[in-house]
C-alpha positions as CSV (number, residue, x, y, z in Angstrom):
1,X,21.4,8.1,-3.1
2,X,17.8,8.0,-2.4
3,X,15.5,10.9,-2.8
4,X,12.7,10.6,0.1
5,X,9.6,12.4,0.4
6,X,6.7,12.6,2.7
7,X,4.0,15.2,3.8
8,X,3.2,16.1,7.1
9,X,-0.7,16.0,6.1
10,X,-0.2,12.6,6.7
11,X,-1.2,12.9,10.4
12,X,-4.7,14.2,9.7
13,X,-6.0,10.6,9.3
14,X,-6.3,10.1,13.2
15,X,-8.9,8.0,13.7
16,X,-10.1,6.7,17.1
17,X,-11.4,3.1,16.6
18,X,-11.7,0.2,14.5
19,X,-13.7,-2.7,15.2
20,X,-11.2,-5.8,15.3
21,X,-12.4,-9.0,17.4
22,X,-15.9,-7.7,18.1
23,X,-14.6,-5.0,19.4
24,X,-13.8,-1.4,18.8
25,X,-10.0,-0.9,19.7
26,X,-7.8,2.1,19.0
27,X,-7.0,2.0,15.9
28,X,-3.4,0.1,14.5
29,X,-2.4,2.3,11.6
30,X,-1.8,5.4,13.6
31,X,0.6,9.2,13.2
32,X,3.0,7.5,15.1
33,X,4.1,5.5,12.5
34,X,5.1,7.8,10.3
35,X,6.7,9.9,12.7
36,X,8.8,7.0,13.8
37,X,10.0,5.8,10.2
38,X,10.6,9.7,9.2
39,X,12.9,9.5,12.5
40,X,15.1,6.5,12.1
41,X,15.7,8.0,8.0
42,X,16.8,11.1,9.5
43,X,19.3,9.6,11.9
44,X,20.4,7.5,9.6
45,X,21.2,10.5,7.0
46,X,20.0,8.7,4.3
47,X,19.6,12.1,2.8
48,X,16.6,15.2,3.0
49,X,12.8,14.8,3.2
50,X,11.3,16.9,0.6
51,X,8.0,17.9,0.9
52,X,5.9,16.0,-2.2
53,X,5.1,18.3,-5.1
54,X,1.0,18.8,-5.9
55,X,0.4,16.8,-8.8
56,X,-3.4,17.4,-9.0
57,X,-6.7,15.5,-8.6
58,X,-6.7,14.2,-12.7
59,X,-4.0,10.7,-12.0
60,X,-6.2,10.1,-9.3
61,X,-9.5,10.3,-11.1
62,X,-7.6,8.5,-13.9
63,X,-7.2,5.1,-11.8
64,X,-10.2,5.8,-9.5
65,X,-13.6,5.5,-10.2
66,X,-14.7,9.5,-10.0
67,X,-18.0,8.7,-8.1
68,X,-15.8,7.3,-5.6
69,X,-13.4,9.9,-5.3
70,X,-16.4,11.7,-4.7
71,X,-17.7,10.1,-1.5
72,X,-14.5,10.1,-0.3
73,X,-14.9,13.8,-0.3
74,X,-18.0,14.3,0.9
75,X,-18.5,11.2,3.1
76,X,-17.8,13.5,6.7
77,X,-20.3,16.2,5.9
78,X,-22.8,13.6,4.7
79,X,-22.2,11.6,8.4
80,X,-22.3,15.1,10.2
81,X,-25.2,16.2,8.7
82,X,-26.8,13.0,10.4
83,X,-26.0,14.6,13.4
84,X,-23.2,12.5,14.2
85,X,-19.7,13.3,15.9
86,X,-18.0,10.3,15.9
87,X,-15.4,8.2,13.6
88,X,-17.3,7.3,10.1
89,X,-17.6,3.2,9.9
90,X,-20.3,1.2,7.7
91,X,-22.7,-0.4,8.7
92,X,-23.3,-3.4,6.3
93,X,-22.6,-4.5,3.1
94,X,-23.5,-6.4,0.0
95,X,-24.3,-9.7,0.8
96,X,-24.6,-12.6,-1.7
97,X,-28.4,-12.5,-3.6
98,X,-28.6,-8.6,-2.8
99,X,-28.6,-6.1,-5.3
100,X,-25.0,-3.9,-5.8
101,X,-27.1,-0.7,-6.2
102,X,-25.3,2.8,-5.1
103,X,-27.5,3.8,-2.0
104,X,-28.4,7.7,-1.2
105,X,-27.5,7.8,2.5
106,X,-24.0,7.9,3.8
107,X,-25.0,4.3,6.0
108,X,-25.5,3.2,2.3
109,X,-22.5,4.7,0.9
110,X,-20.1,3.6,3.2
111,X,-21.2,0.1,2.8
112,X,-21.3,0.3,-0.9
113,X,-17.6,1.9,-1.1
114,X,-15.7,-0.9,1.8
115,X,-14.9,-4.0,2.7
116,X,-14.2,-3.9,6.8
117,X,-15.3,-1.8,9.4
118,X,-11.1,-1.2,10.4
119,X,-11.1,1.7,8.6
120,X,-12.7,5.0,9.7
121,X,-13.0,8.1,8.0
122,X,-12.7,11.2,10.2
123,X,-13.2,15.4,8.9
124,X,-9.8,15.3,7.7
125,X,-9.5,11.9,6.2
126,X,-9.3,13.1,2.7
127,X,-7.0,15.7,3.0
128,X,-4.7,13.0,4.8
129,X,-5.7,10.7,1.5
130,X,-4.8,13.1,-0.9
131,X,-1.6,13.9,0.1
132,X,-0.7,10.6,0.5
133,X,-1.3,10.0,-3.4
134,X,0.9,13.1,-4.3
135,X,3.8,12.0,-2.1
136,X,3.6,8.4,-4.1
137,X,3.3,10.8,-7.3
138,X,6.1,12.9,-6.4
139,X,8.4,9.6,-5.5
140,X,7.6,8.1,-8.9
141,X,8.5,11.3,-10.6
142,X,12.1,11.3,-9.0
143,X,12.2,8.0,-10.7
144,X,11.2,8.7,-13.9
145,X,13.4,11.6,-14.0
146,X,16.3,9.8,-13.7
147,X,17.1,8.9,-9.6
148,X,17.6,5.2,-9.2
149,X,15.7,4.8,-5.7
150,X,13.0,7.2,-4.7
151,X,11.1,6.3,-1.6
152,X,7.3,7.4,-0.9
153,X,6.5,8.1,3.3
154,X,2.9,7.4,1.9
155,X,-0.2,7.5,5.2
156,X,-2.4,6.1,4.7
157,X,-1.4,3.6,3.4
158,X,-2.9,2.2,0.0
159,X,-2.5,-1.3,-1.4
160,X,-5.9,-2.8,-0.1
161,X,-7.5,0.1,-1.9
162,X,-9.0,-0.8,-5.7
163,X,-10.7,2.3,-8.2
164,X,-13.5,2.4,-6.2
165,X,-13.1,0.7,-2.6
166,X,-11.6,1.2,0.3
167,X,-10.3,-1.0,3.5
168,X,-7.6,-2.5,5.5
169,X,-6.6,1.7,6.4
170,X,-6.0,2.3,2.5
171,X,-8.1,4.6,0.4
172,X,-6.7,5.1,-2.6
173,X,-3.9,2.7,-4.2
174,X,-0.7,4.5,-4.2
175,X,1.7,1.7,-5.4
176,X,-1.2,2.0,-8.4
177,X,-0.7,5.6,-8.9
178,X,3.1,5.5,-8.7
179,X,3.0,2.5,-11.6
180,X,0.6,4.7,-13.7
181,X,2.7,7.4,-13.4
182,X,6.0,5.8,-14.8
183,X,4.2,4.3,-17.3
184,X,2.9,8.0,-18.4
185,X,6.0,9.1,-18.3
186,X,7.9,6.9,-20.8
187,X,8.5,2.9,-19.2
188,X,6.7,0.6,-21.1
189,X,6.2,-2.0,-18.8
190,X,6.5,-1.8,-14.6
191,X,6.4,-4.3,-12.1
192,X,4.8,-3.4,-8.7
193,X,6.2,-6.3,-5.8
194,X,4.1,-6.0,-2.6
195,X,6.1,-7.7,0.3
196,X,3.4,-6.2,3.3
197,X,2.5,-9.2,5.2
198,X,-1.1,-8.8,3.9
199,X,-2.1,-9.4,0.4
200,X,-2.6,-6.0,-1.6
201,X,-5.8,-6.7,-3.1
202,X,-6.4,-3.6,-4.5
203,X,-3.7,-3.5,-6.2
204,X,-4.0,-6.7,-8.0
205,X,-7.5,-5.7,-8.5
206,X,-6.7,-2.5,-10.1
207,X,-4.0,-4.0,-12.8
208,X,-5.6,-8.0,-13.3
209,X,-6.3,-7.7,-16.7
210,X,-3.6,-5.4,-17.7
211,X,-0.4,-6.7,-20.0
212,X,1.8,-3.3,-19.0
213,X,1.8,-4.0,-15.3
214,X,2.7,-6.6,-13.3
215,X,2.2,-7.8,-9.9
216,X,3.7,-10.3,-7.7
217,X,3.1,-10.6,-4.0
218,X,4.7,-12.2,-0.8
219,X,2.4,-12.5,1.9
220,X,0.5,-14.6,4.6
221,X,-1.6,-17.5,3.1
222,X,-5.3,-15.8,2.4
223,X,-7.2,-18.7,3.6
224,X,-6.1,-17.9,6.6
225,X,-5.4,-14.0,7.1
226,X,-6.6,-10.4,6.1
227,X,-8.3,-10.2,3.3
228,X,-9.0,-14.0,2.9
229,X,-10.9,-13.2,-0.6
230,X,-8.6,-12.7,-3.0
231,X,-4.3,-13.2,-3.3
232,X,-4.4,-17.0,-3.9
233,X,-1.5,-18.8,-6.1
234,X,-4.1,-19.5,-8.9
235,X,-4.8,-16.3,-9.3
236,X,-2.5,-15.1,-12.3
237,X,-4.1,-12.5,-14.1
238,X,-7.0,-12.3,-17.1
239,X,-6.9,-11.3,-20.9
240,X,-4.3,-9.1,-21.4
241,X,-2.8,-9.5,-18.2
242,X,-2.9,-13.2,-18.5
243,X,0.1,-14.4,-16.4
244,X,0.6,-11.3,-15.2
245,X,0.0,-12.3,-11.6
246,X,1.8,-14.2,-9.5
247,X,0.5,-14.8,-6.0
248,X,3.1,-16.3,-3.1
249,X,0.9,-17.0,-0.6
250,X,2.9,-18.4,2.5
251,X,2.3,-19.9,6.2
252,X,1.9,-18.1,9.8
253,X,5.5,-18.3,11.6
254,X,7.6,-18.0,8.1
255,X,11.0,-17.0,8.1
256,X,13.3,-15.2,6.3
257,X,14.5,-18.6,4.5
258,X,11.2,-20.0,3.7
259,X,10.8,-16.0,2.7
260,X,14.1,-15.6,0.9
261,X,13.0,-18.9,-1.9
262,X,9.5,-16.6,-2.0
263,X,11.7,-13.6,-3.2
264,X,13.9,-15.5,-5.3
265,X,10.8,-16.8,-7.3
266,X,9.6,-12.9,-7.4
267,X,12.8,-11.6,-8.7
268,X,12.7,-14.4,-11.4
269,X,9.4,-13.3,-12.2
270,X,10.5,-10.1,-12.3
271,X,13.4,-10.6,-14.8
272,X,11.2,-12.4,-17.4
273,X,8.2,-9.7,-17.3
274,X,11.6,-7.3,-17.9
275,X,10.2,-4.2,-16.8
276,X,11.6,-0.8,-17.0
277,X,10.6,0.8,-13.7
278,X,9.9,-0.9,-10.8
279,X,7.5,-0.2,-7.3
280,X,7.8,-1.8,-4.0
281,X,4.9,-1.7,-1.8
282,X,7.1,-1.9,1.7
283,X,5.0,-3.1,4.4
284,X,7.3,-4.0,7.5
285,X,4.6,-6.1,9.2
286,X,6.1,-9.4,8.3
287,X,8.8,-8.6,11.3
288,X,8.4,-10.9,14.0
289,X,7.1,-8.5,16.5
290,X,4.3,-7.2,14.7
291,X,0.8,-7.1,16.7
292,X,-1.4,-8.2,13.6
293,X,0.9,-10.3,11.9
294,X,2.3,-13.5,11.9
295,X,5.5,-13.9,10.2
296,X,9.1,-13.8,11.9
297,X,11.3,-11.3,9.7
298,X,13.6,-9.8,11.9
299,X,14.9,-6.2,11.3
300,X,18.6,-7.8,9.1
301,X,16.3,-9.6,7.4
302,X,14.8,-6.1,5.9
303,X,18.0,-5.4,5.0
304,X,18.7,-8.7,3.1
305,X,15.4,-7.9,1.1
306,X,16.3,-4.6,0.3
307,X,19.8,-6.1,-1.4
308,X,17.8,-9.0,-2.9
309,X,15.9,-6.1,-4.9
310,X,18.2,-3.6,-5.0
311,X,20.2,-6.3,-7.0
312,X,17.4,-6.9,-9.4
313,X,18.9,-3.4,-10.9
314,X,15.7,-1.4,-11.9
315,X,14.9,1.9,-11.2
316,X,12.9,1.4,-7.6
317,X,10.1,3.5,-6.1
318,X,9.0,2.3,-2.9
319,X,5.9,3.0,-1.2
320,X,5.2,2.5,2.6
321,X,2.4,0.3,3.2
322,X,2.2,-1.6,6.7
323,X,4.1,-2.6,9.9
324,X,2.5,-1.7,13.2
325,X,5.4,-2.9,15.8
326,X,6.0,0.9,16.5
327,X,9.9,-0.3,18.4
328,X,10.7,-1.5,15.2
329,X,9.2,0.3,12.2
330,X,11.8,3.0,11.5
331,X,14.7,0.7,11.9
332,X,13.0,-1.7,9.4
333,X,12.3,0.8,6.9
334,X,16.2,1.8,7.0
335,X,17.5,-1.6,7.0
336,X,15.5,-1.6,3.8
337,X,16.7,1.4,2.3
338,X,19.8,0.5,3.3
339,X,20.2,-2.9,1.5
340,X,19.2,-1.3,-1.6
341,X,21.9,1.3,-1.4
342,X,24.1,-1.8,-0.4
343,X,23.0,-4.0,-3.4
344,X,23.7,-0.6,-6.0
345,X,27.2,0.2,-4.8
């Protein structure tokens, strides 16, 4: 069994436009998506959607900067009271040789706080955000309470979101919070595998230097592809976390065998850091018909991931990060699901 959870809150991030290309285009990471992978989970019975519990502002403000979390609730009334009606985007940033001093005005803050101009914030952005964190909260508390797979309908999304910065349609790191929380809850020691097509910087960010949590990734080579600065193989983690990181960068047009040797070396990694609880950030947009991506996972290939991990045998909270290809997204998601039911039967 797998408990599921999701909030329909999540549709209040609705945001008209990102800039992509030079241009502003509707925007990728839509309602839609959630709507279709709730969809294909109900037809496919995997079992009720319960609504996520309300776990509080404090395990947020504990892995986020509070200043941040801050902005992030302010930030529409500070761009309305400029007059303005329109999606909230920044304007520009902090370039080498410039000062990284918190400006006053909401142009300023908005720069200060991102990294792209993909990712707007709208009246009801935070609300979306928030609820979002509790449904990863929520799934991580099935976990730690004893259910072997719990899965998290998180929007938006989170794993390109650090403490205090947000981009690539993620605000605050919900693969983050759902570590933090099994580790407060008892596991000495999680591993958090991200398998989006797109590196999850801010989630390496957050847990770098950190011995208690690890982080292994699987996605298109950074030089390359969104978010180009950080997810390279040398990157393996500082101080504590020494080693911690593993990075497995890999080329536009891979497939799932070139995948499957990627996942093999991420499930070894997993078994030496031993960990008692384990989180998933699920993003679907390695499948060959995604509209940003570049990989060529087909939708059995989900499923052969999800019984790769389910067969690592931890305790697994996934949380939904990417995957665009709106045809495909829920029946990727439950191929997923369903090879980790597969793998623990």
């Amino acid at each position: 069994m797998i408990r599921l959870f999701a909030n329909p809150d999540h549709a209040l991030q609705n945001a008209r436009a990102e800039l992509a290309e030079g241009l502003l285009k509707p925007v990728v990471e839509r309602p839609e998506r959630m709507v279709r992978i709730l969809t294909a989970l109900e037809a496919a019975r995997f079992g009720p959607i319960e609504t996520p519990a309300d776990h509080g502002l404090d395990p947020i403000l504990a892995l986020c900067d509070p200043g941040y979390i801050d902005f992030l609730q302010r930030a529409w009334a500070l761009w309305t009271a400029e007059g303005r009606g329109n999606d909230a985007l920044p304007l520009n940033w902090v370039g080498r040789g410039m000062r990284r001093v918190r400006p006053r005005h909401i142009d300023g803050l908005l720069g200060y706080y991102s990294f792209d101009a993909g990712t707007p914030i709208t009246a009801t952005t935070w609300q979306a955000v928030y609820r979002s964190a509790q449904t990863a909260l929520s799934a991580a508390r099935a976990v730690s309470e004893g259910s072997r797979f719990a899965f998290a309908g998180c929007r938006p999304p989170g794993h390109h979101a650090s403490g205090d910065t947000f981009g690539g349609y993620c605000f605050v790191n919900n693969a983050g919070l759902a570590a933090q929380a099994l580790r407060d809850a008892g596991a000495d020691r999680v591993a958090i595998v991200d398998v989006d097509y797109h590196h999850g910087n801010g989630t390496q960010t957050l847990f770098y230097d950190r011995g208690d949590v690890s982080f292994v990734s699987l996605h298109a080579d950074p030089a390359w592809e969104y978010p180009y600065f950080l997810g390279y193989a040398d990157e393996t983690g500082a101080g504590a976390g020494d080693g911690t990181t593993l990075n497995l960068p890999l080329p536009f047009g891979t497939r799932w065998d070139r995948y499957a040797e990627a996942l093999d070396r991420a499930g070894r990694a997993v078994a030496a850091f031993a960990p008692d609880g384990l989180v998933i950030s699920l993003g679907t947009d390695p499948h060959e018909d995604d509209p940003i991506s570049r990989f060529a996972l087909t939708t059995e290939d989900f499923g052969r991931m999800g019984r790769v991990i389910g067969a690592w045998d931890r305790p697994t909270c996934v949380v939904m990060e990417g995957g665009y290809d709106l045809a495909s997204l829920g029946a990727n998601v439950a191929a997923f699901l369903g090879g980790l039911l597969d793998a623990a039967r």
